[in-house]
C-alpha positions as a printed Julia matrix, in Angstrom:
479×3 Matrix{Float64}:
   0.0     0.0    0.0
   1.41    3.36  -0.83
   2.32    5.92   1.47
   0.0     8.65   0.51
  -2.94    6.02   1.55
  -1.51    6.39   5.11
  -1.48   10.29   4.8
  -4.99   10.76   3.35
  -6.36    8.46   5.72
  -4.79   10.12   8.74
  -6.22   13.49   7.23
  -9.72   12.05   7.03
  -9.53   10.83  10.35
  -8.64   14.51  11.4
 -11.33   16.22   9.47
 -13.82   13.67  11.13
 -13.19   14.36  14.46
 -13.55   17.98  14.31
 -10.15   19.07  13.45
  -6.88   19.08  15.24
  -8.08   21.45  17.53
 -10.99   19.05  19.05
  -8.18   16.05  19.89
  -6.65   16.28  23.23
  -3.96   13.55  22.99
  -3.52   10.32  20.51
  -1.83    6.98  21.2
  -2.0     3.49  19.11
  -2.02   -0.06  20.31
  -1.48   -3.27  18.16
  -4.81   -2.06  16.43
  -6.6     0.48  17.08
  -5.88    4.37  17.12
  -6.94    5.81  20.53
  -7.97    9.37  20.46
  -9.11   11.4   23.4
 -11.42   14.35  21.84
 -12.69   17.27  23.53
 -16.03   17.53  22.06
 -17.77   13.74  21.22
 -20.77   15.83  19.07
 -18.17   17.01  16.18
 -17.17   13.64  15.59
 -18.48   12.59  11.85
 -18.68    8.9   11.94
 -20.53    8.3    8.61
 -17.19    9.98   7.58
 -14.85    7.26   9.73
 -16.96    4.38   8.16
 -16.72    5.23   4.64
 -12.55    5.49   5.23
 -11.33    2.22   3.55
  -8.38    1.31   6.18
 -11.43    1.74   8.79
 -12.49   -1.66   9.95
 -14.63   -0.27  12.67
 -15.02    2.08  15.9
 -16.23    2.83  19.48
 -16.15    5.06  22.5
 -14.77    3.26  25.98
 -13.51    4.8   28.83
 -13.56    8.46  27.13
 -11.5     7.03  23.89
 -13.07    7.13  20.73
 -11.14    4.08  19.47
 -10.29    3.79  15.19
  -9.86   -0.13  14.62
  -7.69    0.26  11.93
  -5.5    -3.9   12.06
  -2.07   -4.3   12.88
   0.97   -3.43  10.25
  -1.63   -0.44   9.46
  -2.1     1.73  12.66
   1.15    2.59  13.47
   1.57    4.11   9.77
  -1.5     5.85   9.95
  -0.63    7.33  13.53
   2.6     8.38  12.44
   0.93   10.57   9.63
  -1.63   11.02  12.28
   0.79   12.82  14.37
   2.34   14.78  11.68
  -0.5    16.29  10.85
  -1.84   17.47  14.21
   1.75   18.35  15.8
   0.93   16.42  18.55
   3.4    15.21  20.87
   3.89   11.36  22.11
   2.58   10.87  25.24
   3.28    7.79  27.95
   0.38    5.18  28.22
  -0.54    6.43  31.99
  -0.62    9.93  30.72
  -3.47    8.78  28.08
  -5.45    7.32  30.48
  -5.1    10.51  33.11
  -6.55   12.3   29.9
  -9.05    9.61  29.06
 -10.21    9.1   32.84
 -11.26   12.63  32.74
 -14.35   12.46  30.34
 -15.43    9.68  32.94
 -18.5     9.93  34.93
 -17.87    8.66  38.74
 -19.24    5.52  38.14
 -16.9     4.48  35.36
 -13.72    5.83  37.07
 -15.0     3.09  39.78
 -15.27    0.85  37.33
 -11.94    1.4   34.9
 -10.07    1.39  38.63
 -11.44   -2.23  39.53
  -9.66   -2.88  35.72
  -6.8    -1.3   36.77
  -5.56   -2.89  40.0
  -6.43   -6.59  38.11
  -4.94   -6.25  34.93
  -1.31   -6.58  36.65
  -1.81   -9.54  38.68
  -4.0   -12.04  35.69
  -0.8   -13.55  34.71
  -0.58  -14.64  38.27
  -3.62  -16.08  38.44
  -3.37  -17.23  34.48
  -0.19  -19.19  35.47
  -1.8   -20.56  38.52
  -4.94  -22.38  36.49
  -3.28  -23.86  34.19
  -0.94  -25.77  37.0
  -3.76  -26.3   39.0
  -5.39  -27.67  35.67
  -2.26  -29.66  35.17
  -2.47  -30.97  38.84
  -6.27  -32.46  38.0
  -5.55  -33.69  35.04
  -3.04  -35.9   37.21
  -5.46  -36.48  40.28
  -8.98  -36.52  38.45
 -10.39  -39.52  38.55
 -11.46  -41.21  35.19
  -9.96  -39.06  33.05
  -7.99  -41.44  31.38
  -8.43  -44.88  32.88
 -11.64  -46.1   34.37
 -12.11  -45.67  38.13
  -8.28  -44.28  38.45
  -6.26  -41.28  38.67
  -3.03  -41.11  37.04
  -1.41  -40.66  40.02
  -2.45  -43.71  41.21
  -1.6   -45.85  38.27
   1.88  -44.34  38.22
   3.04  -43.18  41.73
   5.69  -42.08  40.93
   3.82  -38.97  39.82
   2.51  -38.11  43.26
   4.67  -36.1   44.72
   5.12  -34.35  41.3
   1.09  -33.54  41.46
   2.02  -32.21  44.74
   4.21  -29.75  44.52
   2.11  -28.35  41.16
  -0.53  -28.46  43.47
   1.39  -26.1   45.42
   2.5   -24.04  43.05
  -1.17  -23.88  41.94
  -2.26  -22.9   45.15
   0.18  -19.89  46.13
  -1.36  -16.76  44.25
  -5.08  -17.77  45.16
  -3.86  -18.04  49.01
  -1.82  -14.48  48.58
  -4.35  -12.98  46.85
  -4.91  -10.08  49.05
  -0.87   -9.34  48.91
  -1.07   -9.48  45.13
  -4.38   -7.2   45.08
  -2.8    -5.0   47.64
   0.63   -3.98  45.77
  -0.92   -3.43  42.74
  -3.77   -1.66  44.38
  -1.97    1.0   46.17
   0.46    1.59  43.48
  -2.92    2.39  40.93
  -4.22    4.62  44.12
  -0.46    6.24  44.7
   0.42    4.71  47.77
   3.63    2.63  48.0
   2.67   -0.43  46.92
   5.18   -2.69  49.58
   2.85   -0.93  51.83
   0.0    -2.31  50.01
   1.76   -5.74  50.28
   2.85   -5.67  53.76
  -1.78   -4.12  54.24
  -2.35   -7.62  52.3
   0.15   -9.93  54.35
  -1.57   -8.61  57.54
  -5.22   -9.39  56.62
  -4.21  -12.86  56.15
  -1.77  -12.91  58.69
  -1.86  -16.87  60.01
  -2.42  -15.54  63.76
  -5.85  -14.22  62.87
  -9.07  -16.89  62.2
  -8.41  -18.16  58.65
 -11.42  -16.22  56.37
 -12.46  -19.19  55.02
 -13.9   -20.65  58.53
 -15.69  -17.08  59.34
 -19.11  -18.74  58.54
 -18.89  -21.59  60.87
 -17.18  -19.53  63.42
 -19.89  -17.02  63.53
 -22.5   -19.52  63.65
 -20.66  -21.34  66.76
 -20.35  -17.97  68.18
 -16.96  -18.8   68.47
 -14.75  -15.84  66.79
 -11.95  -14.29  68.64
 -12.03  -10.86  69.67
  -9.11   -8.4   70.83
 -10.41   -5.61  73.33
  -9.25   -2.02  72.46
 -10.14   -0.03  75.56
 -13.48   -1.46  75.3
 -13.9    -1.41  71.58
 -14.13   -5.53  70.15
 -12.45   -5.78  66.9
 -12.71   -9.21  65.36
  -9.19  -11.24  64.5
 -10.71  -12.36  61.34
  -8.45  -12.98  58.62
  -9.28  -12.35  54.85
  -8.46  -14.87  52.52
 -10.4   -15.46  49.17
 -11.89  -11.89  49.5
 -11.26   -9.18  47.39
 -13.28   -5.95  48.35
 -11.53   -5.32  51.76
  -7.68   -5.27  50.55
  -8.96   -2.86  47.88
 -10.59   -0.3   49.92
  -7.46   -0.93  52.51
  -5.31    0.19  49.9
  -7.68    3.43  48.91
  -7.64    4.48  52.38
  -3.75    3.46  52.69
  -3.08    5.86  49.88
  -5.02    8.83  51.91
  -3.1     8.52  54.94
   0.3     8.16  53.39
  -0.25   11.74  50.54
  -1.77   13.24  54.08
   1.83   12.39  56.19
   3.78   13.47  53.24
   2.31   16.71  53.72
   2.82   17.7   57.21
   6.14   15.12  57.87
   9.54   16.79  57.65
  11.93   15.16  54.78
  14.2    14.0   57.16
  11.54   12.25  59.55
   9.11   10.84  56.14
  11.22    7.71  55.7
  10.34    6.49  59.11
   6.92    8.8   60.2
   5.09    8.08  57.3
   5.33    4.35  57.03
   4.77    3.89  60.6
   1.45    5.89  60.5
   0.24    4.58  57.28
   0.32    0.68  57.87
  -0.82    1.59  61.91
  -3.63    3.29  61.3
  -4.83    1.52  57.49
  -4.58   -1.95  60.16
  -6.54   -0.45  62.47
  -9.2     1.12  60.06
  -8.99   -2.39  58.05
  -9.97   -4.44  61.13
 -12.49   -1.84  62.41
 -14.62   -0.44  59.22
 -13.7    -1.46  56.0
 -13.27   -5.39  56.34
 -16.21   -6.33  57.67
 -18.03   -3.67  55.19
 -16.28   -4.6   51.97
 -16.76   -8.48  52.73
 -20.24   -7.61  52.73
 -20.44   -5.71  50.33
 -18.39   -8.99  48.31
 -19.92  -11.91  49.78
 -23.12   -9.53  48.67
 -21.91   -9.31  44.92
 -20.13  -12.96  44.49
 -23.66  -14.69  46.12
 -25.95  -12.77  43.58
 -23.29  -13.87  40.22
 -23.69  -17.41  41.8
 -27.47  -17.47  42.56
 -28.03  -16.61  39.08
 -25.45  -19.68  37.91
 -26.34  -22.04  40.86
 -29.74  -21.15  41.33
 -31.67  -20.1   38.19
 -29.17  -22.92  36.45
 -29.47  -22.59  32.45
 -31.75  -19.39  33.05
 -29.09  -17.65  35.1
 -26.39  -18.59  32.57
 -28.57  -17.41  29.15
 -29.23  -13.95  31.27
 -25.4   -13.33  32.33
 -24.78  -14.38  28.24
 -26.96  -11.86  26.92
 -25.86   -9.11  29.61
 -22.57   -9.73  28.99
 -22.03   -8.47  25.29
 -24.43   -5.61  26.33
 -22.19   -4.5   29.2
 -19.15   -4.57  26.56
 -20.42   -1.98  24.85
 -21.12    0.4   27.95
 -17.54   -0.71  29.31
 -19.32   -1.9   32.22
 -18.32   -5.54  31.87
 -15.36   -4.48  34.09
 -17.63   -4.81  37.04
 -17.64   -8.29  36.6
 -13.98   -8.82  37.36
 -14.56   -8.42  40.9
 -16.88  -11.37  41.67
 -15.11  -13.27  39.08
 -11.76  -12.79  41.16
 -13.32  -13.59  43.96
 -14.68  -16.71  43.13
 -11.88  -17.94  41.9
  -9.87  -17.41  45.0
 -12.85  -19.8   46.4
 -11.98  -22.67  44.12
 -10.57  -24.46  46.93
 -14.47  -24.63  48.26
 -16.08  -23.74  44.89
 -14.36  -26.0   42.41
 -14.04  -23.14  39.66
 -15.8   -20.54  38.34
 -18.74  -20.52  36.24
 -18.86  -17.64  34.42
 -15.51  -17.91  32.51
 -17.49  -20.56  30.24
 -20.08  -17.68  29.82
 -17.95  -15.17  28.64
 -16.07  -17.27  26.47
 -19.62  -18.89  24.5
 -20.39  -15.01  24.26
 -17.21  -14.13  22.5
 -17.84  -17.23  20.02
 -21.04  -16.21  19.29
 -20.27  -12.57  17.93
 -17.66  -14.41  16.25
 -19.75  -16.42  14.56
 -22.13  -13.6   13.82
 -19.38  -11.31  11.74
 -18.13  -14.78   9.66
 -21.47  -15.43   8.74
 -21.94  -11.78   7.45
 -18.72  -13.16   5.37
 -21.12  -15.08   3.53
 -23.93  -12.59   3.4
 -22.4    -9.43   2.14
 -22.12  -10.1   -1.61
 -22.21   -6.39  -2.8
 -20.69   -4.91   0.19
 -16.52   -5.31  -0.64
 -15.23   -3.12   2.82
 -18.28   -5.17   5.34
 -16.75   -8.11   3.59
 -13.41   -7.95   4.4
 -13.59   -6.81   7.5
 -15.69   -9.82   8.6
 -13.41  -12.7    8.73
 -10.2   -10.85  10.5
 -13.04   -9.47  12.96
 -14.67  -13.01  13.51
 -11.71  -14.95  13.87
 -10.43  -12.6   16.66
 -13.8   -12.79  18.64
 -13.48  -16.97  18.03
  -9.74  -16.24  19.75
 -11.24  -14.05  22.67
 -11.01  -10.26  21.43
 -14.3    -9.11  20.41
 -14.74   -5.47  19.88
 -13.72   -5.3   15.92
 -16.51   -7.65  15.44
 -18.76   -6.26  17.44
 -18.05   -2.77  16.72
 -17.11   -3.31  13.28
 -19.66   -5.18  11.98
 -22.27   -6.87  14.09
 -23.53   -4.0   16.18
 -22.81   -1.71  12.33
 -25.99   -4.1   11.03
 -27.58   -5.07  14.35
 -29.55   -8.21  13.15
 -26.18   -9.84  13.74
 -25.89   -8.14  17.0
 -29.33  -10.11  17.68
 -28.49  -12.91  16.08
 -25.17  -13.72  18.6
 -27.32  -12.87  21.48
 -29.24  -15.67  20.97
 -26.65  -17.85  20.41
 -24.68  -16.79  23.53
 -28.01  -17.39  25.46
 -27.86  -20.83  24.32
 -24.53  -21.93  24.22
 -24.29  -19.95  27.93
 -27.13  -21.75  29.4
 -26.23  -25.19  27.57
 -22.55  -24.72  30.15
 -23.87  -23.54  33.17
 -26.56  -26.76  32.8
 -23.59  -29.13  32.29
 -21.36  -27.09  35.0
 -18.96  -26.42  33.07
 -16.24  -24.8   35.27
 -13.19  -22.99  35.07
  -9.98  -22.9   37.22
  -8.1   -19.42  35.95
  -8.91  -16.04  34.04
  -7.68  -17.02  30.31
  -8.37  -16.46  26.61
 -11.78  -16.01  26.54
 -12.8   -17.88  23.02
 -12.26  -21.47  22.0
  -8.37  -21.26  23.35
 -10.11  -21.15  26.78
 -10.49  -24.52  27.2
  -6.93  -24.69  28.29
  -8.1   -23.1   31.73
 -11.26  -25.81  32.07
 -11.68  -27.94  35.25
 -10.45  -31.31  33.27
 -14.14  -33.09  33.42
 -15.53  -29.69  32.12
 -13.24  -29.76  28.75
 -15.54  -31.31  26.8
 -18.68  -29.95  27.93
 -16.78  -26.72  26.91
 -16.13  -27.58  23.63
 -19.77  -28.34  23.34
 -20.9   -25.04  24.85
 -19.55  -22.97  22.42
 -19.7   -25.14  19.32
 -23.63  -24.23  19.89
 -23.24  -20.92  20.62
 -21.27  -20.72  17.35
 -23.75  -22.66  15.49
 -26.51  -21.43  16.67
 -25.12  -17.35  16.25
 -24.19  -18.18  12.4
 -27.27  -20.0   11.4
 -29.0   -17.57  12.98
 -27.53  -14.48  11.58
 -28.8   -16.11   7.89
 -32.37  -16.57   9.07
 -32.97  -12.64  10.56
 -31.4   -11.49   7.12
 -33.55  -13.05   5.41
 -36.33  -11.93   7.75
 -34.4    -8.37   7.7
 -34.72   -8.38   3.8
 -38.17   -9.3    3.51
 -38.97   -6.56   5.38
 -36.84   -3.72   3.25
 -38.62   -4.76  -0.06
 -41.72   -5.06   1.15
């Protein structure tokens, strides 16, 4: 492709967003030019769509996002930049820019994102040994009646130390959540960690035996001058170590205010872990865990529950919440029930998320087939659908299903079966992963195949669907 290609389509891209003067700031990933403008009304996006590098486009998180493919974005950005003098910036300096055109609920929201992002290879790493520790100890899975472990035992202690290694960033969870926490809040994040280490310090009741110990009447109490604090630990919770950190991050900017230089190495440590303990303990554990046992028992009353109902609701919601940037919500109950899988087994909403993905997949490669006089739909399709098959969904759902909306429909309904087809089978996961058809890799071993299944019909169902309302869809324009 010639240069001047890159040039004019970096000058139409200008033009359409109201001129150089409405952009803010500009920054590419892999595939998409992100663009933070000052005034969303000037954009022109009949303009954007008719651009022929254009494959698509949405707002999220106060970007207007340009999915223009890889080899192709960073060409048109550099022209991009040429054009509208504007300098690089850092990645954390577009989202300062970005997080400003947020309302308060989505700041909440893109923060939740921001203090998990960091530790999902953790907890990646950690499924797929603990899925390589059951395909050792599961029983059946290859030979009738046995484990592998105990047809070879040789292999035992080798499924016990993965099993270990499995285990480690599930049971540290809070130490994990609480570095990367305070470091997205501005705290020192070793004070977040050292916050984490203490809610799950191994003197305090272990978390996971609250229930029984409240319903014994048996927890343990210290006595502050008459106050009773509970010496409840916090494992497999999420919520508290997060609002720790928040409130960590307050008391350590408010020390560095008033503490002299000299005395702020030893001061403002001291105060900040003393009274973010205290405050922990006292308020915001027994609030947030609320507040978290709240959220994780309504995601697993819909799954556990309403059964296949639950699953085809959370598997139409899902897409829907992908377009408002809201699905980011999600992460917390999903995090926390997977640092339950000890109790839980796995999670069942990864198998959810993944038939969704399939399905609007599914939906842009059957519009492959359907688009006959429309070249640009046409070739966007297949690049779009096979990256929603592989777990990345917003070309195809932004560039083409949502662009037509009977495909939009069409994948709904096919997520609402494939969705509710897995959470009838209990199809479980033990790790965040690729959500698509690679995701099987983080299944529970006896739920691989049920997988498999699960989104084979949401992809079936999406596609054959998608030629039936475009029919219907046509019908209607000529009559």
């Amino acid at each position: 492709m010639v240069k001047d290609a890159y040039e004019q389509t970096a000058a139409s891209i200008v033009e359409a967003v109201g001129g150089k003067e409405n952009i803010a700031t500009a920054m590419h990933c892999a595939t998409r030019l992100r663009l933070v403008v000052k005034d969303e009304s000037k954009i022109d996006l009949e303009k954007i769509e008719s651009l022929d590098l254009v494959k698509g486009h949405f707002n999220n998180g106060g970007q207007f996002q340009i999915i223009l493919g890889t080899g192709i974005v960073n060409k048109v950005y550099e022209a991009f930049t040429g054009l509208t003098n504007l300098a690089e910036v850092s990645k954390e300096e577009f989202k300062n820019t970005a997080a400003t055109k947020l309302n308060p609920l989505q700041k909440l929201l893109k923060t939740l994102a921001d203090v998990f992002v960091p530790i999902l290879p953790a907890l990646v790493a950690s499924g797929l040994l603990m899925g390589l520790n059951n395909i050792l100890t599961a029983k059946g899975l290859f030979i009738s009646g046995k484990t592998l472990v105990e047809v070879y035992p040789q292999f035992a202690d080798v499924a016990g130390m993965i099993n270990l290694f499995a285990n480690a960033a599930f049971v540290f969870l809070p130490i994990l959540i609480g570095f990367s926490a305070a470091k997205i809040f501005g705290a020192t994040p070793v004070l977040g960690a050292v916050i984490g280490a203490i809610m799950i310090h191994p003197d305090l009741l272990n978390g996971y035996g609250y229930g029984e110990a409240l319903a014994n009447n048996t927890i343990p109490f210290w006595n502050i001058f008459g106050l009773k604090v509970a010496q409840v630990g916090y494992q497999g919770t999420v919520l508290p170590v997060i609002g720790a950190s928040f409130v960590l991050a307050v008391i350590e900017k408010t020390c560095r205010k008033f503490v002299p230089a000299i005395l702020d190495m030893i001061i403002t440590p001291l105060i900040s872990v003393l009274f973010t303990a205290l405050i922990t303990f006292v308020v915001i554990g027994p609030m947030m865990r609320f507040v978290g046992d709240s959220l994780t028992g309504l995601v697993l009353w819909l799954f556990y529950d309403l059964g296949a109902i639950g699953g085809a609701i959370y598997g139409v919601l899902y897409p829907l919440l992908v377009i408002t940037g809201m699905h980011h919500s999600l992460v917390t109950a999903e995090m926390q029930i997977l640092s339950n899988i000890e109790t839980l087994g796995g999670s069942p909403t990864f198998a959810v998320v993944s038939a969704s993905n399939v399905a609007q997949g599914a939906a842009a490669l059957a519009i492959f087939f359907l688009m006959k006089h429309d070249v640009k739909l046409k070739s966007i399709a297949p690049a779009a659908g096979t990256s929603a098959l592989l777990g990345i969904t917003e070309p195809a759902l932004f560039g083409v299903n949502l662009k037509l909306r009977y495909p939009f429909v069409a994948a709904l309904i096919g997520s609402a079966v494939g969705s509710g087809y897995a959470t009838m089978m209990k199809v479980l996961s033990v790790s965040q992963g690729p959500a698509g058809i690679p995701g099987v890799i983080v299944m529970r071993p006896q739920s691989m195949g049920q997988f498999l299944v699960a989104i084979a019909i949401a992809f079936v169902v999406s596609f054959a669907m998608t030629f039936v309302l475009h029919k219907l869809f046509s019908k209607k324009a000529t009559v």
